[in-house]
C-alpha positions in Angstrom: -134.8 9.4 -51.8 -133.5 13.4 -50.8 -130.2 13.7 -52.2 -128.6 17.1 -50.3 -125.3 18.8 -51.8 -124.0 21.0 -49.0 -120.9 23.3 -49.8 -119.3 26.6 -49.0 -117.9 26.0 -45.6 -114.3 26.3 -44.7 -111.9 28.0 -42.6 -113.0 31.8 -41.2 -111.1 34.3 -39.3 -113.7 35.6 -36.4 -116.0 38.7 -37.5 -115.3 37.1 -41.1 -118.1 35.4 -43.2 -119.4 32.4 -45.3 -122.4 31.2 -47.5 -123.3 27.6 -46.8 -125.3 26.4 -49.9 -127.7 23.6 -50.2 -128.6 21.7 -53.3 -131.5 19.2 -54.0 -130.8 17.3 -56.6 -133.9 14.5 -56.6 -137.3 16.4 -56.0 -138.1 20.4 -55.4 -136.8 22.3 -52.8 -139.8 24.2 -52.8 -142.1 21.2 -51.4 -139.7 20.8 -48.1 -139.4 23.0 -44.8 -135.3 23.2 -44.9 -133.4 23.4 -41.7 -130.0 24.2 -41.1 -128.6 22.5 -37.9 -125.3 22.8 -36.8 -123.1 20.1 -34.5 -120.1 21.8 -32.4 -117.4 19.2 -31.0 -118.8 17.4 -28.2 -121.7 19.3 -28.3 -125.4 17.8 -29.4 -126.7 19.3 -32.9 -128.8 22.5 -32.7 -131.0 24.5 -34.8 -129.6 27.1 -36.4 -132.4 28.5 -39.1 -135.4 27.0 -40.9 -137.6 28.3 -43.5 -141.1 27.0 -45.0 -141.9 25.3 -47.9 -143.2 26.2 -50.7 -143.7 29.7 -51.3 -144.4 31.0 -47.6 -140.5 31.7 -47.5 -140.9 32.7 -43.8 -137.7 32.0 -41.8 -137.0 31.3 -38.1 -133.6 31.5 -36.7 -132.0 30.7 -33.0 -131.5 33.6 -30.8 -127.7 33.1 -31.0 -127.5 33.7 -34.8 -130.4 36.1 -35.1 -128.6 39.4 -36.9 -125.8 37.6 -38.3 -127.3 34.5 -40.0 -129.9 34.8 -42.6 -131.1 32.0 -44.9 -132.9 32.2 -48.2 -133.8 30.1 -50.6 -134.2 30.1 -54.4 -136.5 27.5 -56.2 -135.6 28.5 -59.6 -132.0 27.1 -59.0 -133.0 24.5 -56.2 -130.9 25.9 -53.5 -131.1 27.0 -49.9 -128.5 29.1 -48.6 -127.5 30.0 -45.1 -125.7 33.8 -45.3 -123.5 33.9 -42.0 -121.8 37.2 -40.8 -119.7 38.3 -38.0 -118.8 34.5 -37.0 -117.2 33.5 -33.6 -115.6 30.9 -32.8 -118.5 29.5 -31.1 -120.0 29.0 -34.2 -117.5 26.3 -35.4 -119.1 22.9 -36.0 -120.8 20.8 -39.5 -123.4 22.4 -40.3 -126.3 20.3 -41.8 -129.2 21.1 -43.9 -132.3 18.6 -43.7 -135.8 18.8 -45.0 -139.3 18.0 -43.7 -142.0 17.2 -45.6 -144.5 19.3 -43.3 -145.7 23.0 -44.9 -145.7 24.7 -41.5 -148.2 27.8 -41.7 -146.5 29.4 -38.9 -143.1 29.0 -37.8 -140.6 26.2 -39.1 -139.3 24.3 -36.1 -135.7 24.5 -35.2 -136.3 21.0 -33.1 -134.4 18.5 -35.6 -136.9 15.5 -35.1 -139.5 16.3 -37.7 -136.7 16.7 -39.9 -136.1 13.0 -41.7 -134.1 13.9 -44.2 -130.2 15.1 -43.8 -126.9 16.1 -45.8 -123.6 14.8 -45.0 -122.7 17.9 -43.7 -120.0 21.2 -44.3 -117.7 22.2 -41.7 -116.9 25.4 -40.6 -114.4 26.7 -38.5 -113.8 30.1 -36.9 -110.4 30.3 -35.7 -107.7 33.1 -36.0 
């Protein structure tokens, strides 16, 4: 059983910025693709970023965050992180991580089915 600590979201004025931070306490990050998905109010959940497991570290991000978001991740310290600059409103919503078990050779997926394990979830808000 995945056991996910997300924190670092909060309240934001627009342009501002936030590190969302995702923990793994039960098994190595390193051994899961992580995604980060985000759910707007009355909106369905999207992709927002993914990046491979183990030590491929390649990353794939939606075109609507591409330039502002970047994610990282360090196995030393089990942790995924989700760096996000110049926010706008439209980027309010909880944003989850999750993890798949598949080591994708080429580019993580942003589609949230193969993804079978999920957080509870960090809200943001972007809102002067």
């Amino acid at each position: 059983q995945l056991q996910f600590k997300e924190s670092g979201g909060g309240l934001v004025q627009p342009g501002g910025s936030l590190r969302l931070s995702c923990v793994l306490s039960t098994m190595p990050l390193s051994d899961y693709t992580i995604g980060w998905f985000r759910q707007a109010p009355g909106k369905e959940r999207e992709g927002v970023s993914c990046i491979n497991a183990f030590e491929r570290m390649r990353t794939n991000s939606a075109r609507s965050v591409k330039g502002r978001f970047t994610m990282s991740r360090d196995n030393v310290k089990n942790v995924v992180y989700l760096q996000m600059n110049n926010l706008t409103p439209e980027d309010t919503g909880i944003y989850y991580c999750a993890a798949d078990r598949a080591p994708y050779s080429d580019l993580c997926p942003l589609d949230q089915n193969p993804y079978h394990f999920w957080g509870q979830g960090a809200q943001v808000t972007v809102s002067s």
